[in-house]
CHARMM-style PDB file with segment names, atoms N, HN, CA, C and O in Angstrom:
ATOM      1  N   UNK     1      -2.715-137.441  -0.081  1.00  0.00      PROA
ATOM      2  CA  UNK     1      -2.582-136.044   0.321  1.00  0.00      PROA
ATOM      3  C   UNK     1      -1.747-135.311  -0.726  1.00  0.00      PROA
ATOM      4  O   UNK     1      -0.792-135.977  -1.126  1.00  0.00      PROA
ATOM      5  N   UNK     2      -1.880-134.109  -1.261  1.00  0.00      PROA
ATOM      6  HN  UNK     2      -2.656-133.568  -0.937  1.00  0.00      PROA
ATOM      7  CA  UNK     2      -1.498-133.419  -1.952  1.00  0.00      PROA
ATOM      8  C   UNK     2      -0.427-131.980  -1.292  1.00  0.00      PROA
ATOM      9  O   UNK     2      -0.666-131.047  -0.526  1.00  0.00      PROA
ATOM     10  N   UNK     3       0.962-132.485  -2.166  1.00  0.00      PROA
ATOM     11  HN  UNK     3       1.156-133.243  -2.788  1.00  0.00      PROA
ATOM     12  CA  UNK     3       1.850-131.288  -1.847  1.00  0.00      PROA
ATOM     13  C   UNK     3       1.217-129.989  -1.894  1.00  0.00      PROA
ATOM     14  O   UNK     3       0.265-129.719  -2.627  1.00  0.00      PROA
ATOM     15  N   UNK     4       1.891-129.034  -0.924  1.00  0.00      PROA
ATOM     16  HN  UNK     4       2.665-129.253  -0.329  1.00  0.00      PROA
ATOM     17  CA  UNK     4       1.359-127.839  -1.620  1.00  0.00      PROA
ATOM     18  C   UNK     4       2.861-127.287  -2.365  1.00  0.00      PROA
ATOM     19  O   UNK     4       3.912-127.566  -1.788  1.00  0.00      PROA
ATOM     20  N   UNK     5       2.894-126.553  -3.575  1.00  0.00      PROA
ATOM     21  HN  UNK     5       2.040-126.327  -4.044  1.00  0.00      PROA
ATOM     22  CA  UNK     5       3.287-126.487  -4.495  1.00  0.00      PROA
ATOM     23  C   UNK     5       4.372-124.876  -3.714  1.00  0.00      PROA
ATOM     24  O   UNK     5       5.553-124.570  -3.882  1.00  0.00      PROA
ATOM     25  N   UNK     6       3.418-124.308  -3.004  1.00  0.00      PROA
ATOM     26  HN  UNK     6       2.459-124.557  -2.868  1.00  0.00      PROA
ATOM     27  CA  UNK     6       3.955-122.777  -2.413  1.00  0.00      PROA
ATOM     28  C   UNK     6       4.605-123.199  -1.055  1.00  0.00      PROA
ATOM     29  O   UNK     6       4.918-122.198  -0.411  1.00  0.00      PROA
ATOM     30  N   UNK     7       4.919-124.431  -0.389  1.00  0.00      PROA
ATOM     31  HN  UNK     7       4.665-125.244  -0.912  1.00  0.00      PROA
ATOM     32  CA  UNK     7       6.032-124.514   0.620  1.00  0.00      PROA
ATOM     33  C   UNK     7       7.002-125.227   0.436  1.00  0.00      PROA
ATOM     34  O   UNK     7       7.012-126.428   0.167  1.00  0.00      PROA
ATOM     35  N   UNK     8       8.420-124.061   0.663  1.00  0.00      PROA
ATOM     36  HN  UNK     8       8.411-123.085   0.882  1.00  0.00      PROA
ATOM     37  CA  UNK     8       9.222-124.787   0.041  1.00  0.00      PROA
ATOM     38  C   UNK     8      10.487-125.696   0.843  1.00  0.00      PROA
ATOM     39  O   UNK     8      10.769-125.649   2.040  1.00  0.00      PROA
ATOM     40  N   UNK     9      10.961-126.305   0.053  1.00  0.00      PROA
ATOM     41  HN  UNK     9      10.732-126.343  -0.919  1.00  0.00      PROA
ATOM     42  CA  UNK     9      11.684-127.442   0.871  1.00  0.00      PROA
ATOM     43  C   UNK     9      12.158-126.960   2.327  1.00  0.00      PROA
ATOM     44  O   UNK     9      11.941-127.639   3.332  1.00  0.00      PROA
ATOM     45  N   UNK    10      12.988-125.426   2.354  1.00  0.00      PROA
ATOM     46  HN  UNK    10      13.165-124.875   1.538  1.00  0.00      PROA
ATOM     47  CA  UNK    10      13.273-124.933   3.549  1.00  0.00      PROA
ATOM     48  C   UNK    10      11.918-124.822   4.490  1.00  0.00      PROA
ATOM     49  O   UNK    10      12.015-124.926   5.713  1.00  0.00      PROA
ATOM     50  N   UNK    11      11.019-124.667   4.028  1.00  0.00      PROA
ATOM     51  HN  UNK    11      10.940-124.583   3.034  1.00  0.00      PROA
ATOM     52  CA  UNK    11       9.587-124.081   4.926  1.00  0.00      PROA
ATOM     53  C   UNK    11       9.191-125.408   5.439  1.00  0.00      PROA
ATOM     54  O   UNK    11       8.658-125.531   6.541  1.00  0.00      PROA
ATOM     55  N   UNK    12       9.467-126.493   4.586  1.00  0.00      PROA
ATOM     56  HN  UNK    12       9.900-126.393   3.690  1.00  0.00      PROA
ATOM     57  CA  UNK    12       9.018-127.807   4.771  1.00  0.00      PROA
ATOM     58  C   UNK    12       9.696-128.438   6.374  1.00  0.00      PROA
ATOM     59  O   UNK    12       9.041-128.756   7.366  1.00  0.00      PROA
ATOM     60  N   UNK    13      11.222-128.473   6.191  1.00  0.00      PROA
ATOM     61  HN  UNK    13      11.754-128.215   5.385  1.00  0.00      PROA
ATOM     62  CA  UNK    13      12.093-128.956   6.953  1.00  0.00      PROA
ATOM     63  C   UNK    13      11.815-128.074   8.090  1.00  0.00      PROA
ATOM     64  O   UNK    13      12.136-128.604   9.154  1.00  0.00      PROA
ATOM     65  N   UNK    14      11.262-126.754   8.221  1.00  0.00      PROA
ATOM     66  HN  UNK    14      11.002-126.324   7.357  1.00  0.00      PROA
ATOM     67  CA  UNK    14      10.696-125.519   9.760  1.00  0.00      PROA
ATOM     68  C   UNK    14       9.481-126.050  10.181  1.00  0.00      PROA
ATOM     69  O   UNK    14       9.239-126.015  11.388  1.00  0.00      PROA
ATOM     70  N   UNK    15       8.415-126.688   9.176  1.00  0.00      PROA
ATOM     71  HN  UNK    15       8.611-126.717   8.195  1.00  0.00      PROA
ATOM     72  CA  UNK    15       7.686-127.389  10.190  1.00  0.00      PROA
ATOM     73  C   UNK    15       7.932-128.841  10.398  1.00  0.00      PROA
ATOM     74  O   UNK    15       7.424-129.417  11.360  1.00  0.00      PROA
ATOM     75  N   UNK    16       8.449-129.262   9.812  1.00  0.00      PROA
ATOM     76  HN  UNK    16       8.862-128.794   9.030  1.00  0.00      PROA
ATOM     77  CA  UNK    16       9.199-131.088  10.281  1.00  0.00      PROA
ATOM     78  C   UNK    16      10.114-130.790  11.432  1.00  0.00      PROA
ATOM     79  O   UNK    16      10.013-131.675  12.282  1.00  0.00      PROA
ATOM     80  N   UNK    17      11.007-129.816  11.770  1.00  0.00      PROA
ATOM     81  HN  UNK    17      11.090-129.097  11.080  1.00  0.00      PROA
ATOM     82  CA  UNK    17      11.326-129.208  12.702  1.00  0.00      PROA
ATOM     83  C   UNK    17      10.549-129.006  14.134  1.00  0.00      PROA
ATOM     84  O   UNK    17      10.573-129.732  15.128  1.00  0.00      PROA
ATOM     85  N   UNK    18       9.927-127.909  13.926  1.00  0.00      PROA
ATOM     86  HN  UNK    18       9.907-127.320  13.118  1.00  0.00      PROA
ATOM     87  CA  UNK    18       8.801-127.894  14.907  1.00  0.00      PROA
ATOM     88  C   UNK    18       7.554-128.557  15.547  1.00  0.00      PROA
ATOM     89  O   UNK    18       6.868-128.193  16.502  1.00  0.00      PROA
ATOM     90  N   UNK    19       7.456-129.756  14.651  1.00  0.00      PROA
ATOM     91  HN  UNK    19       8.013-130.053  13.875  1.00  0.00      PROA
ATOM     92  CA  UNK    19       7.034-131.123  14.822  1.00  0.00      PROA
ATOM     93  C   UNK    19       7.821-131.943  16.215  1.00  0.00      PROA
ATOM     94  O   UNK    19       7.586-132.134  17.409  1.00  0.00      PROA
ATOM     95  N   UNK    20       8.943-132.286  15.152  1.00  0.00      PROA
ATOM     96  HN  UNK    20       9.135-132.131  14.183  1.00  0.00      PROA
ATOM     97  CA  UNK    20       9.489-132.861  15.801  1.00  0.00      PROA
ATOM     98  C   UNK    20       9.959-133.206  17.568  1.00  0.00      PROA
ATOM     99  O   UNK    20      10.031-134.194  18.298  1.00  0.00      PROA
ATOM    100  N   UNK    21      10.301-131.104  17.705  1.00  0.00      PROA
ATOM    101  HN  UNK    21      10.242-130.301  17.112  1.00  0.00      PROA
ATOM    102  CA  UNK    21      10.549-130.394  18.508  1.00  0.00      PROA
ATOM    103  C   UNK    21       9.199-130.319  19.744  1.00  0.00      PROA
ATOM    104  O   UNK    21       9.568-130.237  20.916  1.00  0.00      PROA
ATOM    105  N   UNK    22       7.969-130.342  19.517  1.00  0.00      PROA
ATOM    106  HN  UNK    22       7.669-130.409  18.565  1.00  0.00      PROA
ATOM    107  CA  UNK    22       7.461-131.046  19.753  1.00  0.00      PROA
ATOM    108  C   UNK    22       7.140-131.867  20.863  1.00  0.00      PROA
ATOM    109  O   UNK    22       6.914-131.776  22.070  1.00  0.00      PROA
ATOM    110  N   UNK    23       7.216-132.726  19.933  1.00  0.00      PROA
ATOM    111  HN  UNK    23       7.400-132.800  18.952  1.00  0.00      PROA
ATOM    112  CA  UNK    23       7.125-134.281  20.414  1.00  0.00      PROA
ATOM    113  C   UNK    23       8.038-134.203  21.332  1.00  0.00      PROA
ATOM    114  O   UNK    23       7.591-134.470  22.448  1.00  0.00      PROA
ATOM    115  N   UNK    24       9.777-133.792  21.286  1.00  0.00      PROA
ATOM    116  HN  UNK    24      10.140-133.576  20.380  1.00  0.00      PROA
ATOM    117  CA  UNK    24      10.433-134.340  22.406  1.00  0.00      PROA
ATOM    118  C   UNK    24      10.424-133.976  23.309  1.00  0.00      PROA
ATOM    119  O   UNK    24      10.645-134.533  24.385  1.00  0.00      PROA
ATOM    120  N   UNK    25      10.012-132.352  22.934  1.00  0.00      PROA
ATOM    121  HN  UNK    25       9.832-131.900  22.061  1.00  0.00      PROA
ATOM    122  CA  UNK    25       9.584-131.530  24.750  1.00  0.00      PROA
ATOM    123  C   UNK    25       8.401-132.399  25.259  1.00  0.00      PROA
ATOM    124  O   UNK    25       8.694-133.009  26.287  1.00  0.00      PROA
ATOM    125  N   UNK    26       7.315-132.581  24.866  1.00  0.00      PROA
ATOM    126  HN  UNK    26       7.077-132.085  24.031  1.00  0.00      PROA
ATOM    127  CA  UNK    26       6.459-133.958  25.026  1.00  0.00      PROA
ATOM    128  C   UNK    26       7.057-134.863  26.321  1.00  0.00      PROA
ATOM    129  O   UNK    26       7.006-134.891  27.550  1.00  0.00      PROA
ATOM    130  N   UNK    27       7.684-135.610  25.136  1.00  0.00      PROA
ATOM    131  HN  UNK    27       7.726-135.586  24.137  1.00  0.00      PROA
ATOM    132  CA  UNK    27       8.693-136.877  25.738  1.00  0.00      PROA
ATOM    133  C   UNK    27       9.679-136.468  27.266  1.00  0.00      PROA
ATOM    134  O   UNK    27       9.517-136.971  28.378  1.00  0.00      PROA
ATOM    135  N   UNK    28      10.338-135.787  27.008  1.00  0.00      PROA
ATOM    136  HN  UNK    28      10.470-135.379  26.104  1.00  0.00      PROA
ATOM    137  CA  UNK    28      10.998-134.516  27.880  1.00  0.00      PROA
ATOM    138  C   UNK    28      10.618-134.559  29.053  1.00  0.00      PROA
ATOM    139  O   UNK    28      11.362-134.851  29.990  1.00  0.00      PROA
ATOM    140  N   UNK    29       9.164-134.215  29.181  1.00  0.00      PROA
ATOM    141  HN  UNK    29       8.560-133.978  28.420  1.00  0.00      PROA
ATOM    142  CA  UNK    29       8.445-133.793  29.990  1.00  0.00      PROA
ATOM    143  C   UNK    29       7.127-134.148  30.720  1.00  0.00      PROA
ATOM    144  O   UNK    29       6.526-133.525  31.596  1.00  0.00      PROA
ATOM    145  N   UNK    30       6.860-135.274  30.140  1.00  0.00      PROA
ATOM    146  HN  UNK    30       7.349-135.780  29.429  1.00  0.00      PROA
ATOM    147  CA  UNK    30       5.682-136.283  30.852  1.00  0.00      PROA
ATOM    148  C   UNK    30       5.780-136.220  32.239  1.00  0.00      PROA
ATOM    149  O   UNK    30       4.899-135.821  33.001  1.00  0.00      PROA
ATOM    150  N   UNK    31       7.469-136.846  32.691  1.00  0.00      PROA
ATOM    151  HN  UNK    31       8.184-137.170  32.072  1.00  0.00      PROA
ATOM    152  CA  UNK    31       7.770-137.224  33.783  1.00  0.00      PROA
ATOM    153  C   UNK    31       7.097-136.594  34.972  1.00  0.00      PROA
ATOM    154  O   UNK    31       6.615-137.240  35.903  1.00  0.00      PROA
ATOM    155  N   UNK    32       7.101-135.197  34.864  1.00  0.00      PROA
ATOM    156  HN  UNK    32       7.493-134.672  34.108  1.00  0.00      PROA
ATOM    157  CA  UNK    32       6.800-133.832  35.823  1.00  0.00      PROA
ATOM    158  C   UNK    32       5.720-132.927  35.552  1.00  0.00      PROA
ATOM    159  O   UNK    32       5.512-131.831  36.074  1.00  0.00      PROA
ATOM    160  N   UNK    33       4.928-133.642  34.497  1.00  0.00      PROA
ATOM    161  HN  UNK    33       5.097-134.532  34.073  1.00  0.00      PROA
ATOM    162  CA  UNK    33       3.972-132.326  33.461  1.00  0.00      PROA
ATOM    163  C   UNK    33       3.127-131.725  34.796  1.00  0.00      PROA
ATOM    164  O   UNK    33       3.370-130.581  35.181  1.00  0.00      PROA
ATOM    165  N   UNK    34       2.220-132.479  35.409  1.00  0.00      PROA
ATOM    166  HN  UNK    34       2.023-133.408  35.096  1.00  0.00      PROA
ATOM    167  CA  UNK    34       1.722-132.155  36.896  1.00  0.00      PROA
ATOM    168  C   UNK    34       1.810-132.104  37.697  1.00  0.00      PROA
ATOM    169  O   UNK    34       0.894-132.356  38.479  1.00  0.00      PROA
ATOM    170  N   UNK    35       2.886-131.769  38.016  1.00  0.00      PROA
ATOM    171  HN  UNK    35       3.630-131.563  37.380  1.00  0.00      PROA
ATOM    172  CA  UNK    35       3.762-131.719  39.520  1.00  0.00      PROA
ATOM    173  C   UNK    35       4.074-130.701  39.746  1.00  0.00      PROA
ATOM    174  O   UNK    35       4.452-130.048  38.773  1.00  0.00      PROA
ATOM    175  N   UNK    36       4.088-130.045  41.053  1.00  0.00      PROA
ATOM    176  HN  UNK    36       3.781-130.575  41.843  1.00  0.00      PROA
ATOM    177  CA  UNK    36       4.710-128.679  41.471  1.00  0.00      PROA
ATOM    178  C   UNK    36       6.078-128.571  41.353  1.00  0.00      PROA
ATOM    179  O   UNK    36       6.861-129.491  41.117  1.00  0.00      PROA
ATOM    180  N   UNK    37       6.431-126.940  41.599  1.00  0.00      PROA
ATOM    181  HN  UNK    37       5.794-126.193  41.791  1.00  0.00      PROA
ATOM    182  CA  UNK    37       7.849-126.912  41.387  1.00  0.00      PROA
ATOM    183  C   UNK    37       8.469-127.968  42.359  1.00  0.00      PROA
ATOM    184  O   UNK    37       9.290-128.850  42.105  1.00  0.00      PROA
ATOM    185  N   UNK    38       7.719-127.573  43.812  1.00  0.00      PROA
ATOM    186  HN  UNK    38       7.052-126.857  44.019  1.00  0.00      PROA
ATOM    187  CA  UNK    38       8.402-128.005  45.012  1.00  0.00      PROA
ATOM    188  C   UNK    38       8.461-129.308  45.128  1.00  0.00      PROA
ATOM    189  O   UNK    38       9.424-129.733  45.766  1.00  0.00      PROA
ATOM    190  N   UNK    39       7.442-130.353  44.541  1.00  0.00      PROA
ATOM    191  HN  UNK    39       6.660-130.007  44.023  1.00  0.00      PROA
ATOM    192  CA  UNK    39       7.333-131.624  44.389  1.00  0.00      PROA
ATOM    193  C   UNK    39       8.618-131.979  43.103  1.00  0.00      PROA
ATOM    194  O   UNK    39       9.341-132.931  43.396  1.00  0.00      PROA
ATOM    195  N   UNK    40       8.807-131.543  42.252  1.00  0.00      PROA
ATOM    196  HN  UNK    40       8.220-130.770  42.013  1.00  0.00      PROA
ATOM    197  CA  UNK    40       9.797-131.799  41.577  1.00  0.00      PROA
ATOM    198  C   UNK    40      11.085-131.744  42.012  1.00  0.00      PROA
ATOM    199  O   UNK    40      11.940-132.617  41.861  1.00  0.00      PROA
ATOM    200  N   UNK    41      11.229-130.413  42.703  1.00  0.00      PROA
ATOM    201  HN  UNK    41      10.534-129.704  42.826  1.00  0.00      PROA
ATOM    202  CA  UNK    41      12.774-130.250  43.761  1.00  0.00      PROA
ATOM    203  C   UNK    41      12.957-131.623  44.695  1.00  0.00      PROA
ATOM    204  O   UNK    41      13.815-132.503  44.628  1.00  0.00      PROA
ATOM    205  N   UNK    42      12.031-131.496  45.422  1.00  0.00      PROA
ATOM    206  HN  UNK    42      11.333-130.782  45.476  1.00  0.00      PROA
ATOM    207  CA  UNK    42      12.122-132.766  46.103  1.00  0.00      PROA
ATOM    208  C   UNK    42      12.392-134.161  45.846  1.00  0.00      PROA
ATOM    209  O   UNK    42      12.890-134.936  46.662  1.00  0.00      PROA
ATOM    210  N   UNK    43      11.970-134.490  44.448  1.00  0.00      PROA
ATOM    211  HN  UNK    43      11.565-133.861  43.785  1.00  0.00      PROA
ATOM    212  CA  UNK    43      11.976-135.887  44.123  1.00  0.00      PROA
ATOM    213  C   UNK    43      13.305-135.378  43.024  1.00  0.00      PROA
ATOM    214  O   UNK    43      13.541-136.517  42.622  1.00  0.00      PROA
ATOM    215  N   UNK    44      13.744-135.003  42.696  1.00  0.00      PROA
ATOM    216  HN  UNK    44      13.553-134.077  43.022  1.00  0.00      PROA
ATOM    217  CA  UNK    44      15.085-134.693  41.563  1.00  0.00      PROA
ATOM    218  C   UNK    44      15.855-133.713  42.188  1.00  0.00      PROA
ATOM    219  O   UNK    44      16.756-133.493  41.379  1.00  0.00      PROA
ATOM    220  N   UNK    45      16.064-132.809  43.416  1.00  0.00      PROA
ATOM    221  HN  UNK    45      15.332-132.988  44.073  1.00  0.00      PROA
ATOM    222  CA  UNK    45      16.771-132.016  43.694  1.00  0.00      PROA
ATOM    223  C   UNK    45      17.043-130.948  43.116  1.00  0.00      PROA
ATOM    224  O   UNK    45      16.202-130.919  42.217  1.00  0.00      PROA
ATOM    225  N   UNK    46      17.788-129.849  43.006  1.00  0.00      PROA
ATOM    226  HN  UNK    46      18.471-129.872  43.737  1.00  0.00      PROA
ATOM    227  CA  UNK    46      17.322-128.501  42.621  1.00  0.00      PROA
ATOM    228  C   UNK    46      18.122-128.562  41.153  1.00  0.00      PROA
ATOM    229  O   UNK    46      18.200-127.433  40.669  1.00  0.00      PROA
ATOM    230  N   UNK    47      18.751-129.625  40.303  1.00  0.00      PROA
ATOM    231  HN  UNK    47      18.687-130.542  40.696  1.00  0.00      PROA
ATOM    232  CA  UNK    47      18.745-129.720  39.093  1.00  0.00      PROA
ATOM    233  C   UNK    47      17.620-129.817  38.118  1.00  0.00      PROA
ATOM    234  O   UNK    47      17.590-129.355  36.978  1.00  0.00      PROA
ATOM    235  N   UNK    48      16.625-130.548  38.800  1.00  0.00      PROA
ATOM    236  HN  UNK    48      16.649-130.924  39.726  1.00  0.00      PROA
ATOM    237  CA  UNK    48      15.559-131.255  38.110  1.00  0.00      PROA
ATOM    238  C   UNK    48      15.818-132.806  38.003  1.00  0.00      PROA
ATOM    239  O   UNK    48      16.229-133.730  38.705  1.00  0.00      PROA
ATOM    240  N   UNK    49      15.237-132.515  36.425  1.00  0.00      PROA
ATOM    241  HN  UNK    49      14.903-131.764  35.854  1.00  0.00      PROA
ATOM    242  CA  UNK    49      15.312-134.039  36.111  1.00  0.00      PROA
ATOM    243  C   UNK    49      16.043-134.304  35.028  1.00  0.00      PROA
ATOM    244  O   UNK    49      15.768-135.223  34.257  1.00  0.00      PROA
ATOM    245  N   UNK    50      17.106-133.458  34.877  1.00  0.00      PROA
ATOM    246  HN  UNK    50      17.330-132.712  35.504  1.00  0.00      PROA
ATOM    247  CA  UNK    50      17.925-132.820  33.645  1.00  0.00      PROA
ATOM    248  C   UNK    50      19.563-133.812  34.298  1.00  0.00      PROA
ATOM    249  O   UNK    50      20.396-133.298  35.045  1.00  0.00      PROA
ATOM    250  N   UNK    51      19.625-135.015  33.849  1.00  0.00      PROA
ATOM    251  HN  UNK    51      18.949-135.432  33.242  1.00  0.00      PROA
ATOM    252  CA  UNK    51      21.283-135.731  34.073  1.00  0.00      PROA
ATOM    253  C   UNK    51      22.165-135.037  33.940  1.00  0.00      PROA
ATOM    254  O   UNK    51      22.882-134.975  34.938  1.00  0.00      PROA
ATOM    255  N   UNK    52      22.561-134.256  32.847  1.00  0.00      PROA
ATOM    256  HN  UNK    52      21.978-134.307  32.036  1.00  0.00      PROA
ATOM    257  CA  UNK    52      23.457-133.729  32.404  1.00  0.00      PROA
ATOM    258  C   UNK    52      23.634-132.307  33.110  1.00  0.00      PROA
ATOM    259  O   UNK    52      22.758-131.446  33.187  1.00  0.00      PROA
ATOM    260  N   UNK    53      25.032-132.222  33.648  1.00  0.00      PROA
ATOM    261  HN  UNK    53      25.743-132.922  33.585  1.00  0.00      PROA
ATOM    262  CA  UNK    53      25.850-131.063  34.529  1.00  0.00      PROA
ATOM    263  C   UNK    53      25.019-129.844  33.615  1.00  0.00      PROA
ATOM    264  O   UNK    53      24.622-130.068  32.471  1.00  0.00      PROA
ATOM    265  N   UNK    54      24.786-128.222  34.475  1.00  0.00      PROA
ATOM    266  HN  UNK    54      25.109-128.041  35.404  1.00  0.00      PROA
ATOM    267  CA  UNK    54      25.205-127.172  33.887  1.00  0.00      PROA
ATOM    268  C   UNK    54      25.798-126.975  33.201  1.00  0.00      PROA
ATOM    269  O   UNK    54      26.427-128.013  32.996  1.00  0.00      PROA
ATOM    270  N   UNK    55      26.180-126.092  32.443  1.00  0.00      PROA
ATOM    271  HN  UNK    55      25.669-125.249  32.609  1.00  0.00      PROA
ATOM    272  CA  UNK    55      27.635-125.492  31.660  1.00  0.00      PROA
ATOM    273  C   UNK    55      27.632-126.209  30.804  1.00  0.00      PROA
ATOM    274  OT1 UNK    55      28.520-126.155  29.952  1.00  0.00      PROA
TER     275      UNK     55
END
């Protein structure tokens, strides 16, 4: 595969970025992708599925 010559290292690292970014909302989010809100409240409570406190 051939560099392109006109993106540059910063432009490079915004889509290796948004790649990345991505994937982990992906990952993130399998758990619940088809599930209702209300089915999610229920099985994780009105945090979600998010461990980590507010704030």
């Amino acid at each position: 595969m051939n560099e392109n010559p006109k993106l540059t290292p910063c432009a490079k690292n915004q889509v290796l970025g948004c790649m990345v970014g991505g994937a982990v909302g992906d990952a993130l989010g399998y758990a619940v992708e088809f599930e209702s809100f209300s089915s999610i409240v229920r099985q994780y409570g009105e945090g979600g599925n998010n461990p980590v406190p507010a704030g």
